[in-house]
SEZAZA-790283 format. One line per field, with one value per residue: residue in one letter; x, y, z of N, C-alpha, C in turn. Coordinates in Angstrom, 3 decimals, decimal comma. Atoms other than C-alpha are relative to their C-alpha. Layout:
REM SEZAZA-790283
code: (a | ...)
n_c1: (X | ...)
n_c2: (Y | ...)
n_c3: (Z | ...)
ca_c1: (X | ...)
ca_c2: (Y | ...)
ca_c3: (Z | ...)
c_c1: (X | ...)
c_c2: (Y | ...)
c_c3: (Z | ...)
//
This chain:
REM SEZAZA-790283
code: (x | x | x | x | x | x | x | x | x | x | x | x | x | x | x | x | x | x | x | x | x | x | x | x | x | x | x | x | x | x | x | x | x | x | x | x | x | x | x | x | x | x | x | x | x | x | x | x | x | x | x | x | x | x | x | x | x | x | x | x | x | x | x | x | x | x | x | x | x | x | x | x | x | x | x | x | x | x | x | x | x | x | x | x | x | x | x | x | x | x | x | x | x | x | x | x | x | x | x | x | x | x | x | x | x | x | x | x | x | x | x | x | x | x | x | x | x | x | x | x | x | x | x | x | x | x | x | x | x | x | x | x | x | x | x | x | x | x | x | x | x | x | x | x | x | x | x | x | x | x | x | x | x | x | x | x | x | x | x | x | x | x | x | x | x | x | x | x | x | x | x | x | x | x | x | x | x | x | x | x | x | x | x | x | x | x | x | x | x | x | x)
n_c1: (-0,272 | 0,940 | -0,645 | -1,860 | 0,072 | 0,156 | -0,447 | -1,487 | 0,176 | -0,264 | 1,860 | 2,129 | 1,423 | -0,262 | -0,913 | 0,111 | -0,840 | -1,256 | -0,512 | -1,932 | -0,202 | -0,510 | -1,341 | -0,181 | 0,324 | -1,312 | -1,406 | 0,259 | -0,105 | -1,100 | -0,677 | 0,377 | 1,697 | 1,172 | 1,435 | -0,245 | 0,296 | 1,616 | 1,143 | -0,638 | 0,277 | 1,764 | -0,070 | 0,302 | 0,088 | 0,820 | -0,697 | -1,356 | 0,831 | 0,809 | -0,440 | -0,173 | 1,230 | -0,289 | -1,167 | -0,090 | 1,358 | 0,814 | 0,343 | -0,248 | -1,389 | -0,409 | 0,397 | -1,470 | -1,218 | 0,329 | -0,443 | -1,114 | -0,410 | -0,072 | -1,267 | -1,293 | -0,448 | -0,112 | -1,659 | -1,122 | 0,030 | -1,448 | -0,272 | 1,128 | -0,525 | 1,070 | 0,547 | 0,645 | 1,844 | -0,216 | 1,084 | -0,567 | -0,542 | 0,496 | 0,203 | -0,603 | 0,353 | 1,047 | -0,619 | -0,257 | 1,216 | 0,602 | -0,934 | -0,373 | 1,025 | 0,751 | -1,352 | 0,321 | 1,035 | -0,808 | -1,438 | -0,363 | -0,034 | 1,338 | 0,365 | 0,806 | 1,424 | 0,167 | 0,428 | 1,492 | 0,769 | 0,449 | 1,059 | 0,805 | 0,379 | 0,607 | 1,742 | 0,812 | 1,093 | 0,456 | 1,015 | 1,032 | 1,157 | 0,596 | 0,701 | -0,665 | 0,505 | -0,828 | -0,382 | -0,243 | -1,782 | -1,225 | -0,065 | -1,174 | -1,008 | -0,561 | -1,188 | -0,582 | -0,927 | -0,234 | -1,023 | 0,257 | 0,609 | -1,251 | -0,230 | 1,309 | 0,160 | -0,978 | -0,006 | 1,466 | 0,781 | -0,741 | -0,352 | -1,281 | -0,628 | -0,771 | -1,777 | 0,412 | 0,115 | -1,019 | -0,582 | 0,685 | -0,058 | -1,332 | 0,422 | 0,007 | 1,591 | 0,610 | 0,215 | 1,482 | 1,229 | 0,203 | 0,334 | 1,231 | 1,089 | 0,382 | 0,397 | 1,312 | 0,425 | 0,695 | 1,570 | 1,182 | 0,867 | 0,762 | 1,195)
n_c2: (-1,020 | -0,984 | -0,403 | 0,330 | 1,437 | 1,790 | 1,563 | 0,662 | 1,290 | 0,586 | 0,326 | 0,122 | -1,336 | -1,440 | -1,167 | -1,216 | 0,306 | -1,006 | 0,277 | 0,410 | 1,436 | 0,413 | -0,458 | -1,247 | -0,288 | 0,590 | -0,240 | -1,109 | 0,767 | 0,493 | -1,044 | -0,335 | -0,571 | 0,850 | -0,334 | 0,540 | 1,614 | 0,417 | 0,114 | 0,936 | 1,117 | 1,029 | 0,276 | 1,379 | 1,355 | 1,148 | 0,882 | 0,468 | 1,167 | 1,019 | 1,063 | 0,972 | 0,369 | 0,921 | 1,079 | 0,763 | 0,521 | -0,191 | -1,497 | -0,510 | -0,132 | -0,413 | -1,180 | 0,016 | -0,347 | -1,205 | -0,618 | 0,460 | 0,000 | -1,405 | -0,595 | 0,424 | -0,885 | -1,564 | 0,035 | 0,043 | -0,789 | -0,507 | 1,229 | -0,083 | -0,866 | -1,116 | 0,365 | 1,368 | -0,486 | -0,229 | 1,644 | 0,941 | 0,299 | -0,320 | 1,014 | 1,385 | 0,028 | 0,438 | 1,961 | 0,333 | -0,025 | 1,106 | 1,490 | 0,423 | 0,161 | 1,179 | 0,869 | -0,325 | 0,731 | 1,604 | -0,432 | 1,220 | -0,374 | 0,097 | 0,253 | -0,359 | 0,398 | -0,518 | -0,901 | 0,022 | 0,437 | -1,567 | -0,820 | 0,527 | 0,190 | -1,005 | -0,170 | 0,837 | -0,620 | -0,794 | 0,672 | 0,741 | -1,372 | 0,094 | 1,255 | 0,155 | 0,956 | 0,408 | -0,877 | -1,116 | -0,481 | -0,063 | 1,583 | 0,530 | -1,019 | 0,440 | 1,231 | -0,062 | -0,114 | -1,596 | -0,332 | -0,555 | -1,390 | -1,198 | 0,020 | -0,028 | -1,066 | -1,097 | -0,216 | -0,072 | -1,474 | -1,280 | -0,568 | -0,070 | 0,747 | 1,577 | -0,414 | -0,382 | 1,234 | 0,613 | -0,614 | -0,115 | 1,567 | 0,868 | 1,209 | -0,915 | -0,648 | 1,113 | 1,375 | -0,363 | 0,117 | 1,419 | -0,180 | -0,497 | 0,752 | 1,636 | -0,353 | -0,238 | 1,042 | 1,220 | -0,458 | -0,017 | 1,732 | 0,680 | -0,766)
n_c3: (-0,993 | -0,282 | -1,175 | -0,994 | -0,957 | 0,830 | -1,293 | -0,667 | 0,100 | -1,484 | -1,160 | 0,872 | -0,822 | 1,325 | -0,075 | 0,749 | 0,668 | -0,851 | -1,131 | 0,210 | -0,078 | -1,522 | 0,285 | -0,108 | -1,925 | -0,220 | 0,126 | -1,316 | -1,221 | 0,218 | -0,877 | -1,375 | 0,093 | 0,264 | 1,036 | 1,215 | 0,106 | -0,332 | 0,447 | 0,098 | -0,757 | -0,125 | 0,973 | 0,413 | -0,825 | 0,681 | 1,144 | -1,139 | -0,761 | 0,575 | 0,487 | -0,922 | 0,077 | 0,842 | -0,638 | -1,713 | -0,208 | -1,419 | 0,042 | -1,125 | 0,360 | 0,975 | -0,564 | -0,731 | 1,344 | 0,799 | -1,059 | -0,072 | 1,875 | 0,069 | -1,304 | 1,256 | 1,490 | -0,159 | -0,432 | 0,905 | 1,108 | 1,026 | 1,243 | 1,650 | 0,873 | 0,700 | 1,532 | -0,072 | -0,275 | -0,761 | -0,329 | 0,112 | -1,173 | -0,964 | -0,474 | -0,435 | -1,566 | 0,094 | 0,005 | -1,445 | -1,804 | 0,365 | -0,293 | -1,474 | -1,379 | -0,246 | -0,220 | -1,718 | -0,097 | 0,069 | 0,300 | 1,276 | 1,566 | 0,810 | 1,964 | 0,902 | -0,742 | -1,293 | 0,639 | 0,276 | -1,044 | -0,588 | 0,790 | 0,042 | -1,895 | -0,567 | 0,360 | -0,461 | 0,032 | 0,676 | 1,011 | -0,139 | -0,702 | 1,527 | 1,111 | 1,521 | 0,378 | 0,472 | 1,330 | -0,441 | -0,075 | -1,649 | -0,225 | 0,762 | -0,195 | -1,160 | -0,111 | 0,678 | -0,856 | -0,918 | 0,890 | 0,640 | -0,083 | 0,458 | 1,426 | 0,945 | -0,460 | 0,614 | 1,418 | 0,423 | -0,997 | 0,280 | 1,482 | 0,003 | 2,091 | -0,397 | -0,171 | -1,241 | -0,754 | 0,621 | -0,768 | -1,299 | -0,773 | 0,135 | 0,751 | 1,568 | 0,828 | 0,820 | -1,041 | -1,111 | 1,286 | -0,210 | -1,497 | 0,310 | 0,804 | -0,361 | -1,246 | 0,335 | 0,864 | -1,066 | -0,666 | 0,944 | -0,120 | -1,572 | -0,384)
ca_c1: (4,085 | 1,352 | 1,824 | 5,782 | 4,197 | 5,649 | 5,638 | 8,493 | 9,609 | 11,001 | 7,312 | 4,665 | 4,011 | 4,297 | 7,277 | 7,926 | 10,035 | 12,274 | 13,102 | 17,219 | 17,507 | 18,706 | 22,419 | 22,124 | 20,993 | 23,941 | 26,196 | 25,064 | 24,544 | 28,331 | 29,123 | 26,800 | 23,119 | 21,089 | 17,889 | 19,209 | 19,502 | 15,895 | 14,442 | 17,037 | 15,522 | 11,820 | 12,179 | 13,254 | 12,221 | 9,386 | 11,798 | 14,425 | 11,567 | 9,876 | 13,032 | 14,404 | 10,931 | 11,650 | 14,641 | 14,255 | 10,148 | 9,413 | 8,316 | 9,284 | 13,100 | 13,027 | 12,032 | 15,382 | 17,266 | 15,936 | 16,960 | 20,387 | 20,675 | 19,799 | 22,341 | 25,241 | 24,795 | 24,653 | 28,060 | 29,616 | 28,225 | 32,004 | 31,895 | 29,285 | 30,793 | 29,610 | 27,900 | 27,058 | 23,349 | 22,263 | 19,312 | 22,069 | 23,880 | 21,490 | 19,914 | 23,259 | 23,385 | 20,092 | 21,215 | 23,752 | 22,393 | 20,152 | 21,769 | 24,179 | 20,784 | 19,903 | 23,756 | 23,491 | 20,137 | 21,370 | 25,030 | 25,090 | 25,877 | 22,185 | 21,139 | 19,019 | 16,136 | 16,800 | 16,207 | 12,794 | 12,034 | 12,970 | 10,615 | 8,264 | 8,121 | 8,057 | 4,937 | 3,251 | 0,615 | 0,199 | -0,349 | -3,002 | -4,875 | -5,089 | -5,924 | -4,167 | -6,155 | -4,107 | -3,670 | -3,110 | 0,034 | 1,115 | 0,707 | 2,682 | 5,253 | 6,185 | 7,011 | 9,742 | 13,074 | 14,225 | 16,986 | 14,727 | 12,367 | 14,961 | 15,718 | 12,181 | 11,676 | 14,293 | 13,418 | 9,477 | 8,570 | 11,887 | 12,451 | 16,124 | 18,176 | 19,727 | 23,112 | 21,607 | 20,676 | 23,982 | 25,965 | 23,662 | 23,506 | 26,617 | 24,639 | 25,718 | 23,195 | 22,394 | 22,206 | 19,583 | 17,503 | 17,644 | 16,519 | 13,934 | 12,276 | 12,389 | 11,097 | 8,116 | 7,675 | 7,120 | 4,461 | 2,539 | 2,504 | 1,389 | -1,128)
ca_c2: (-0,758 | 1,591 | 4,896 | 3,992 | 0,963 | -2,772 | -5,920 | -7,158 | -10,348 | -11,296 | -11,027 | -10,138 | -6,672 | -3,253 | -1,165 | 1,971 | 1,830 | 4,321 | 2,547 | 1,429 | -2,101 | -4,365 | -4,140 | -0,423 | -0,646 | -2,986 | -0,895 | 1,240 | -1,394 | -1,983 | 1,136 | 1,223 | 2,330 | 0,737 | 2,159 | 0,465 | -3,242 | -2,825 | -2,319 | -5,157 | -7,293 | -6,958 | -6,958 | -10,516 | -12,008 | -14,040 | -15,198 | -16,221 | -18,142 | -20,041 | -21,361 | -22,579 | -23,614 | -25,802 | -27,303 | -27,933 | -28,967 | -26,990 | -23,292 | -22,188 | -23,565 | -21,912 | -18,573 | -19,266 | -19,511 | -16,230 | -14,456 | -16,294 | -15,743 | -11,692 | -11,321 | -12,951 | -10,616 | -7,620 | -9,019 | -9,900 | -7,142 | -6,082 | -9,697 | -8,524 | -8,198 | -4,922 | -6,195 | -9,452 | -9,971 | -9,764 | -12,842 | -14,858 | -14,522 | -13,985 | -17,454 | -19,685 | -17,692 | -18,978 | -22,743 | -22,929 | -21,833 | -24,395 | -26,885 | -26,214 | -26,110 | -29,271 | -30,899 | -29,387 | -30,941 | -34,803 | -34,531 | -38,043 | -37,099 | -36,808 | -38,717 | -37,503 | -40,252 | -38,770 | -35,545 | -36,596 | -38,372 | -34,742 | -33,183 | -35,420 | -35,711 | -31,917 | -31,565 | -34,383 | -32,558 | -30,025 | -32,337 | -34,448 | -30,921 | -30,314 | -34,032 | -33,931 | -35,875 | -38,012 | -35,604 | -32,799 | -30,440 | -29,795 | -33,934 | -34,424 | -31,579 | -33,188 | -36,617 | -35,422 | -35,592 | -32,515 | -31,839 | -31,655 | -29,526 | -27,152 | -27,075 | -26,786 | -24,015 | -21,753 | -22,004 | -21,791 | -19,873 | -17,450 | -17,306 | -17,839 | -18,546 | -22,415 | -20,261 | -18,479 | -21,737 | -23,620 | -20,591 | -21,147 | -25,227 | -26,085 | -28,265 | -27,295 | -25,631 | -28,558 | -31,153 | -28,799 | -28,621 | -32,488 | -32,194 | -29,961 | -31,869 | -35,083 | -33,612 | -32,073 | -35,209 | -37,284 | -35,057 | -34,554 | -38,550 | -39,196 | -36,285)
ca_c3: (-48,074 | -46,955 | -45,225 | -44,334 | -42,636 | -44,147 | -42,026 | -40,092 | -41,372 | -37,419 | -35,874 | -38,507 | -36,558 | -38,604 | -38,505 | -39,840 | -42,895 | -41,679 | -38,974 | -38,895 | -39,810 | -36,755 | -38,740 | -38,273 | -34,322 | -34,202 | -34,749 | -31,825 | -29,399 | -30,280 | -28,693 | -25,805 | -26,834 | -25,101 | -26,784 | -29,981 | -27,869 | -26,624 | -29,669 | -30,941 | -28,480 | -28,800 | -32,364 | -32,451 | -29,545 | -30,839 | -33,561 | -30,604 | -28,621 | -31,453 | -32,979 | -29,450 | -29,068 | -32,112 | -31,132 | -27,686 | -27,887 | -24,232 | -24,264 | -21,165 | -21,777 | -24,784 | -22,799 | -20,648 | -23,583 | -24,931 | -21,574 | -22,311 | -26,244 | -25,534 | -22,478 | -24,948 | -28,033 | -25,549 | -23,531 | -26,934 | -28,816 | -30,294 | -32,106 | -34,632 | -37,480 | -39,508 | -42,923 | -41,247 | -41,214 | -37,954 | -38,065 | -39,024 | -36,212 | -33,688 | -34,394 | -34,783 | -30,586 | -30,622 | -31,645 | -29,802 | -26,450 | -27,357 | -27,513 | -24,240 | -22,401 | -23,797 | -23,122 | -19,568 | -18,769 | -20,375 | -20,211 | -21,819 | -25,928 | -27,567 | -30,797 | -33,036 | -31,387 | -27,828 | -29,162 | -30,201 | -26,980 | -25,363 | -27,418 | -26,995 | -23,157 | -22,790 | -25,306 | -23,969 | -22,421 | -24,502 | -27,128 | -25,537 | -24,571 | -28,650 | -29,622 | -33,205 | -35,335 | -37,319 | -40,561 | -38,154 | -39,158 | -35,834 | -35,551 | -38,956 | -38,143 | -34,636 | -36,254 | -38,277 | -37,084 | -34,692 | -37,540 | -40,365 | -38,543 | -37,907 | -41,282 | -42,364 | -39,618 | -40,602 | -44,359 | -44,321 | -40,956 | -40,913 | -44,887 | -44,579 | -48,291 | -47,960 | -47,834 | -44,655 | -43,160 | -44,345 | -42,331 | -39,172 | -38,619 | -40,675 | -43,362 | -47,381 | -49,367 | -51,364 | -48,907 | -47,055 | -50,638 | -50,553 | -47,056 | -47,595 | -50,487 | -49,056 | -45,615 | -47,467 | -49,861 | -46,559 | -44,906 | -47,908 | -48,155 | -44,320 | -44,669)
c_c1: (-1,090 | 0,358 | 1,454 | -0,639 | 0,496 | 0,241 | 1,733 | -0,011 | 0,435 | -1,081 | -0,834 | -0,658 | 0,848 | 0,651 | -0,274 | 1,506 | 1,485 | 0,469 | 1,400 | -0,749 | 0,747 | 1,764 | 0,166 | 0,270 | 1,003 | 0,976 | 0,185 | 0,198 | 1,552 | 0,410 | -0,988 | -1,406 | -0,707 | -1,762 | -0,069 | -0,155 | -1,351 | -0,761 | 0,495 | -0,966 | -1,748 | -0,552 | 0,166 | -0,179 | -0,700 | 0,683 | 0,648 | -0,487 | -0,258 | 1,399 | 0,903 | -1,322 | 0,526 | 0,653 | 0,330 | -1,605 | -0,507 | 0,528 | 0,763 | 1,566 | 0,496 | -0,163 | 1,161 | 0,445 | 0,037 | 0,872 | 1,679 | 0,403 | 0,375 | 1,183 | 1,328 | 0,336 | 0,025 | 1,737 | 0,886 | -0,591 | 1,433 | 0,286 | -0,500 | 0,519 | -0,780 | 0,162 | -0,353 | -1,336 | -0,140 | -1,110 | 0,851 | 0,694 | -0,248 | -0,854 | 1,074 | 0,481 | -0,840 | 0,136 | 0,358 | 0,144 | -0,954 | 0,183 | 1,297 | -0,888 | 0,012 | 1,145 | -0,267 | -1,081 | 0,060 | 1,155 | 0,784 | 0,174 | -1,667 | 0,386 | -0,977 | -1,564 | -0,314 | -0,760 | -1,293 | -0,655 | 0,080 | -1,160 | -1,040 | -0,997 | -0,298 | -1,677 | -0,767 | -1,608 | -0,973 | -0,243 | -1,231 | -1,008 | -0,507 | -0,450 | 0,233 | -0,844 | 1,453 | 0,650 | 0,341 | 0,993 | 0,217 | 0,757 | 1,489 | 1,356 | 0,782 | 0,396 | 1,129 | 1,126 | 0,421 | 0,941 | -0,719 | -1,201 | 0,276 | 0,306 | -0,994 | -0,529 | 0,496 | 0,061 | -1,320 | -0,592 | 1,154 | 0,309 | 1,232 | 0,402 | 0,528 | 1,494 | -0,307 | 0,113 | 1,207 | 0,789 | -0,311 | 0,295 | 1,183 | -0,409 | 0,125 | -1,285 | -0,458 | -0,198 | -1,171 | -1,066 | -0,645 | -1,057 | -1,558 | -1,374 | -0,459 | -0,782 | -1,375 | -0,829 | -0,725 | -1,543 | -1,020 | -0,703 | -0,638 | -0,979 | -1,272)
c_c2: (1,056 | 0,743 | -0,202 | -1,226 | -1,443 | -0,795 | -0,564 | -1,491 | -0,544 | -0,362 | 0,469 | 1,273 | 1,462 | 0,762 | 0,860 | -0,016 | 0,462 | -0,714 | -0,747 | -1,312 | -0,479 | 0,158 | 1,284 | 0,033 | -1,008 | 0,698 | 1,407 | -0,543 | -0,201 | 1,159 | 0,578 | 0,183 | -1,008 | -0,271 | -0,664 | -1,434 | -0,228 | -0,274 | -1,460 | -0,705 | 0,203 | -0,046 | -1,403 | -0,529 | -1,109 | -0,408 | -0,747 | -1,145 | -1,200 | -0,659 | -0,385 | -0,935 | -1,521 | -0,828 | -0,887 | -0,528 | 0,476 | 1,594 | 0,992 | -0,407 | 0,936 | 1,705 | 0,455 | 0,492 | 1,079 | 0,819 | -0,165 | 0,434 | 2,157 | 0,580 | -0,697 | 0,885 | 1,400 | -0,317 | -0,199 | 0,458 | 0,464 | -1,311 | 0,123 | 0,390 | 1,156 | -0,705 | -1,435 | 0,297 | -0,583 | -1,055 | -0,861 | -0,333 | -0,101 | -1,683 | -1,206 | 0,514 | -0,814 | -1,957 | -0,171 | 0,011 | -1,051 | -0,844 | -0,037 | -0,579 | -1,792 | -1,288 | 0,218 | -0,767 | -1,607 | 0,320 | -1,392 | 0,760 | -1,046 | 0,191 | 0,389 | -0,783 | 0,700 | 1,128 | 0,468 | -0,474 | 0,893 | 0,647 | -0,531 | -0,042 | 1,642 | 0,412 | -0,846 | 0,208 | 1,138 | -0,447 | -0,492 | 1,368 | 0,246 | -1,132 | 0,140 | -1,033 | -0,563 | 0,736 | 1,817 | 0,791 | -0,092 | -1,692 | -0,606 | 0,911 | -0,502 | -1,513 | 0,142 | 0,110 | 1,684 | 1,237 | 0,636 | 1,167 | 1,229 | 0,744 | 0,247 | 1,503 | 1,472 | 0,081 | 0,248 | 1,129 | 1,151 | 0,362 | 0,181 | -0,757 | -1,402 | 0,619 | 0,384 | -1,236 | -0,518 | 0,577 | -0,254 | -1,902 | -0,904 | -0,972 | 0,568 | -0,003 | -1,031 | -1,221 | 1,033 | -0,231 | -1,061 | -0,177 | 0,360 | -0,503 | -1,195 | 0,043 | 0,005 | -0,878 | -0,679 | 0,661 | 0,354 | -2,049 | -0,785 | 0,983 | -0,428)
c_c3: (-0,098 | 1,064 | 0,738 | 1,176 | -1,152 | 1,738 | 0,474 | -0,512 | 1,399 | 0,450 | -0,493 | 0,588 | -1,069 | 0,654 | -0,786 | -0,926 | 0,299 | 1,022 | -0,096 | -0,126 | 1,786 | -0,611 | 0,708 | 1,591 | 0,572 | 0,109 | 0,992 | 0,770 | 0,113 | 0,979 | 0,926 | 0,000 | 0,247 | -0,601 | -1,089 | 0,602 | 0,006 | -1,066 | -1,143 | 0,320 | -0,066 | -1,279 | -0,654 | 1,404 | -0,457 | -1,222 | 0,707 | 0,356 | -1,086 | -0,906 | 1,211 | 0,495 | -0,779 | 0,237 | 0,654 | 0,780 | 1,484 | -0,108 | 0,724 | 0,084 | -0,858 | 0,608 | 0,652 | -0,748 | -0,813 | 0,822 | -0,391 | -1,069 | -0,129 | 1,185 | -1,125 | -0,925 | 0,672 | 0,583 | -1,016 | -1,106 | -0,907 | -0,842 | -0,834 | -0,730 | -1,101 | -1,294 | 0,169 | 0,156 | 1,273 | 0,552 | 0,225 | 1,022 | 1,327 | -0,067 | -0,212 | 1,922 | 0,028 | 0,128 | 0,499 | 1,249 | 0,074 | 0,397 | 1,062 | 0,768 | -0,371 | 0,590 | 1,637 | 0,489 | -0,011 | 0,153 | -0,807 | -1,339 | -0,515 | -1,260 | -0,017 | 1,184 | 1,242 | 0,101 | -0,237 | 1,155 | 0,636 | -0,154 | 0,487 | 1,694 | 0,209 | -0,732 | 0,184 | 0,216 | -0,886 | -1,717 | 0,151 | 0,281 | -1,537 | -0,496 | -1,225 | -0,325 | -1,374 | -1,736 | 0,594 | -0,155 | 0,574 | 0,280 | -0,854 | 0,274 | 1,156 | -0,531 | -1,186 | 1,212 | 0,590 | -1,083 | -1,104 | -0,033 | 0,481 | -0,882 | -0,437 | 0,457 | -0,307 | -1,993 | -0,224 | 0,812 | -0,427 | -1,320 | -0,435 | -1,197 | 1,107 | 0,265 | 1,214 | 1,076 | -0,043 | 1,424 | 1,372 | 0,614 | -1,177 | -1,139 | -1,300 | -0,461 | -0,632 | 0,400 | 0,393 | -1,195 | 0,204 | 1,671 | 0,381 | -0,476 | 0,291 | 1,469 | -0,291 | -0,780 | 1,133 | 0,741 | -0,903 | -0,200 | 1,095 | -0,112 | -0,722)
//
């Protein structure tokens, strides 16, 4: 911390230490401030986007679903509970908005493969525009299943404990470990 400046872990840009936690500005928005959602909301957006991003492999859905994820926690701001953490609950919104869009969209029940052929079809182009060479992260990161890069997302980019995660996509802490290690075992051995 320099100057009352540290980094935001949400988006990597410098707050001022002083500044309320998002708990705190929760518990305003609860009773009406909207000065407290705004700064709510552009505080995590780029956390919002890039793990529907993740999920749902197309940018610009995931942009919807932001619009959708931030209109939810302001209409059912009185559900927050006070001393909940306020990531945690803002990306299992996040998930499952998600995942309506993506039920809405197929309305068949998506497996796991489908999932990846979603993904796959919306980054299509925007893979072939980068050309991944075959040891490319982005390359090895996209053939993992949608699940464990979920799981990999929310423990490496956002920094969330396995209890955090656990609470958010429902998977016990020690199954995600397993998860984890065997996720990162495989892309170290294709890289």
């Amino acid at each position: 911390m320099e100057n009352g400046l540290r980094m935001s872990a949400n988006t990597g840009t410098k707050s001022d230490s002083r500044d309320p936690s998002d708990e705190s500005l929760m518990e305003l928005v609860r009773r009406g401030d909207i000065r407290s959602f705004r700064k709510v909301f552009s505080r995590n957006l780029e956390m919002v986007i890039r793990y529907s991003t993740a999920l749902c492999g197309n940018p610009e859905d995931a942009k919807d679903v932001a619009q959708e994820v931030f209109t939810k926690v302001y209409v059912h701001r009185n559900t927050y509970q006070s001393g909940m953490k306020f990531r945690n609950w803002l990306l299992a919104i996040t998930r499952n908005s998600t995942i309506d869009r993506l039920r809405k969209q197929n309305p068949t029940p998506m497996t796991d493969e489908m999932l990846e052929m979603n993904h796959a079809s919306h980054n299509s182009c925007d893979l072939k525009s980068i050309s991944p060479k075959p040891d490319d992260p982005l390359d090895l990161f996209l053939r993992i299943s949608s699940e464990n890069r979920e799981i990999l997302l929310l423990r490496v980019v956002e920094g969330l404990s396995y209890a955090e995660i656990s609470t958010i996509t429902g998977v016990r802490p020690d199954n995600l470990r397993k998860i984890i290690c065997r996720t990162l075992a495989k892309l170290r051995s294709e890289s």
